[in-house]
N, C-alpha and C positions, 0 to 999 in steps of 0.2 A: 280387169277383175270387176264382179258387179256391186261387191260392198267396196262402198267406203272407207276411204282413212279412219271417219270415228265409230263406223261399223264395227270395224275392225277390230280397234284398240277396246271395244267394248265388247266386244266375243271373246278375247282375249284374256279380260278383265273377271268375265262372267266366267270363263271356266276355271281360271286356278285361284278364285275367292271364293269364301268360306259363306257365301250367298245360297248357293245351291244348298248346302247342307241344312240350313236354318230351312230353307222353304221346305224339303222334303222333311224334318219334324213337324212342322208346323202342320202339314199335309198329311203327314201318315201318324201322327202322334196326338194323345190329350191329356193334361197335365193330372195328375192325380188332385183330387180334389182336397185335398187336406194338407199333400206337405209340396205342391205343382211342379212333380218330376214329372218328366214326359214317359208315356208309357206306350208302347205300340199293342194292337192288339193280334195275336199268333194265332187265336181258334175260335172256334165258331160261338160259343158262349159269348153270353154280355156279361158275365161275371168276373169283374177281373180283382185282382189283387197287386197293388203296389209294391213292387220287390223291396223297397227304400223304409216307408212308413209299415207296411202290412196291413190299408186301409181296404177295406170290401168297397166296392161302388160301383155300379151300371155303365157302361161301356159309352152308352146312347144317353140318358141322361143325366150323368156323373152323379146322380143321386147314390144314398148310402145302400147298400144290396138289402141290409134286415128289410128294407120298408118294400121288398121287390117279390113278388108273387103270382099269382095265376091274375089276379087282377089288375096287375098293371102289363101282363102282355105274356109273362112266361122268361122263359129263359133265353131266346131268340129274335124277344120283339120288346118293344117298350111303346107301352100307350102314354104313357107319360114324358116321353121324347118328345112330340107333338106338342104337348099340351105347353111344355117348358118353352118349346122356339115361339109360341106366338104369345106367352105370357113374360116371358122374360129378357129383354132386350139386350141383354150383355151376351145372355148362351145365346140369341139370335144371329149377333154381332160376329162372334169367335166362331159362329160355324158358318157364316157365312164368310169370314177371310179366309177357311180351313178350307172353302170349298173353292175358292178364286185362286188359293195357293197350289192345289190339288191341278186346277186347270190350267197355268202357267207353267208347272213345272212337266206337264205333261205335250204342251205346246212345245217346250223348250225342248225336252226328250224329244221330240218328234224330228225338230230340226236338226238336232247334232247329231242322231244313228248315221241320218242321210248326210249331213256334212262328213262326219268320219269314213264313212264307205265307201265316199267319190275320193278320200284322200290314200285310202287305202289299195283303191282300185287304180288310182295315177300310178301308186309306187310299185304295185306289182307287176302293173303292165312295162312300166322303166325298166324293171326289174330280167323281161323278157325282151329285150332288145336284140341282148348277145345269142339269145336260142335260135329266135329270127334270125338273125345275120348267118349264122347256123346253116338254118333250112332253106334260106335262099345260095348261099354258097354248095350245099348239097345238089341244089337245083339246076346253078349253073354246070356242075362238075358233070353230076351224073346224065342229066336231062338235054346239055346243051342249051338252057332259056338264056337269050343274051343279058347280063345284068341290069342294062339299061330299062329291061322289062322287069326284072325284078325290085327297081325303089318303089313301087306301092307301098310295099310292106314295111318299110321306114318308115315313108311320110306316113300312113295311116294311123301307126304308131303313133307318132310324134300328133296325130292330129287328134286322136284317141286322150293323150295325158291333157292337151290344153284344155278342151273338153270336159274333163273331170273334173278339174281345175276349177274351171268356169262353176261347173253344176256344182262343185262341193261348196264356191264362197255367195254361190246366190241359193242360197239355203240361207247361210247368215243375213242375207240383203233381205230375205223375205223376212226373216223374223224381227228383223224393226222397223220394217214397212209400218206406217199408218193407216188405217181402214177406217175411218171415224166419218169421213164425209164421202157423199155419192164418188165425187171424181176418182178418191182416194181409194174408196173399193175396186173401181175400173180398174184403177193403174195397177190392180194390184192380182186382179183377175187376169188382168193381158199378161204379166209379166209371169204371173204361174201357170197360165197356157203354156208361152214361149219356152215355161222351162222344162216343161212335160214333153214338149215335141222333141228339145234338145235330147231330154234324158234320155228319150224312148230312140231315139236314133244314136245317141253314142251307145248305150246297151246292142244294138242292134250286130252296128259294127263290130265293136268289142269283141263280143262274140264269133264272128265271122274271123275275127284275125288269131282269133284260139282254138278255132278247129284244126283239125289233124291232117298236115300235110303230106304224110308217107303215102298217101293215095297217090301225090301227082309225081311220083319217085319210084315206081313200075317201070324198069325196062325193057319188059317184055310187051308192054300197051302202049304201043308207037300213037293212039289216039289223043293228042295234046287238047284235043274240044273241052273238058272237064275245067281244065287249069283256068283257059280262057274266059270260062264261062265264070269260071270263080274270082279272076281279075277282074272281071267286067262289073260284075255284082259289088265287090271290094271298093271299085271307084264310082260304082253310084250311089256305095253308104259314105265313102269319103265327101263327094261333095254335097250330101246331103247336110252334112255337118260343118262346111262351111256357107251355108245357107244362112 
């Protein structure tokens, strides 16, 4: 597996603690300015109103709405948002954590879709083992392929789940990879090369092993060339994936 023991424990840790949720207010949310309940904003107006207090204020620069006009920007803009981030250091500070919070959380999302999908796509393909064993006993019955020709479809399987495997826990390896120093970035560029060539060849396979076999299940098309060609193809994305 590519993460780590404290990879691990700390992916683990990250998703059923009450960490994500703080960061995604802090990211989508700004405290109302008068009594600092968090407030998301739902519609295109900078005029919002606190459900809690019933305080009027500007969305962009929490100032109070009365003082907000055609001269400070309109209903969609705030010229006075500007003016507040380079004169005020605290609203500079808050929206500058609001915006590294926004980026984390968004880093993080990026890695767990793709962690989840490799884990979902292991179980579903496990899930298809029996339908295989299925359509390769079909194979033998009706077709006469000796069995001995048909364990591709096993192993490929079996070599398909490790593979997801793989790709779904270096998803988490990458996301607390360090990138801070030259070498650091390298290591970190080879190894997300490495995982893109994996992914793009188990997707590959994958695929191939879920297309529709009642083609090669024709009695009447004594032509066996198709099935072979489809073997043949099957075991050069098999061993491409143990590359």
């Amino acid at each position: 597996m590519p993460a780590n023991c404290g990879q691990v424990s700390a992916w683990y840790e990250k998703e059923k603690s009450d960490s994500e949720n703080i960061d995604w207010i802090k990211a989508n949310t700004k405290p109302c300015p008068k009594c600092k309940s968090p407030i998301a904003k739902t519609q295109g107006c900078n005029h919002m109103q606190c459900s809690q207090c019933r305080a009027d204020f500007c969305w962009l620069c929490l100032g109070e709405w009365k003082s907000h006009g055609s001269a400070t920007g309109g209903y969609y803009s705030c010229n006075v948002y500007e003016k507040k981030k380079e004169t005020d250091k605290d609203f500079a500070a808050w929206e500058n954590d609001a915006a590294q919070a926004r980026s984390e959380m968004q880093r993080y999302i990026f890695h767990y879709e793709r962690y989840n999908n490799h884990g979902k796509s292991a179980k579903l393909c496990s899930k298809q083992i029996e339908k295989i064993r299925d359509q390769m006993q079909q194979l033998h019955e009706i077709k006469q392929y000796p069995q001995d020709e048909l364990k591709f479809f096993e192993e490929t399987s079996d070599i398909v789940i490790k593979c997801r495997n793989i790709l779904r826990w270096s998803y988490v390896c990458v996301f607390f990879m360090a990138a801070k120093t030259q070498q650091e970035k390298a290591e970190k560029e080879l190894f997300e090369y490495q995982q893109t060539t994996l992914e793009e060849a188990c997707e590959r396979t994958h695929q191939m092993l879920e297309c529709d076999k009642t083609k090669f299940l024709d009695i009447s098309d004594p032509d066996r060339s198709p099935f072979y060609q489809y073997k043949g193809n099957m075991q050069t994305a098999k061993e491409s994936l143990h590359k």
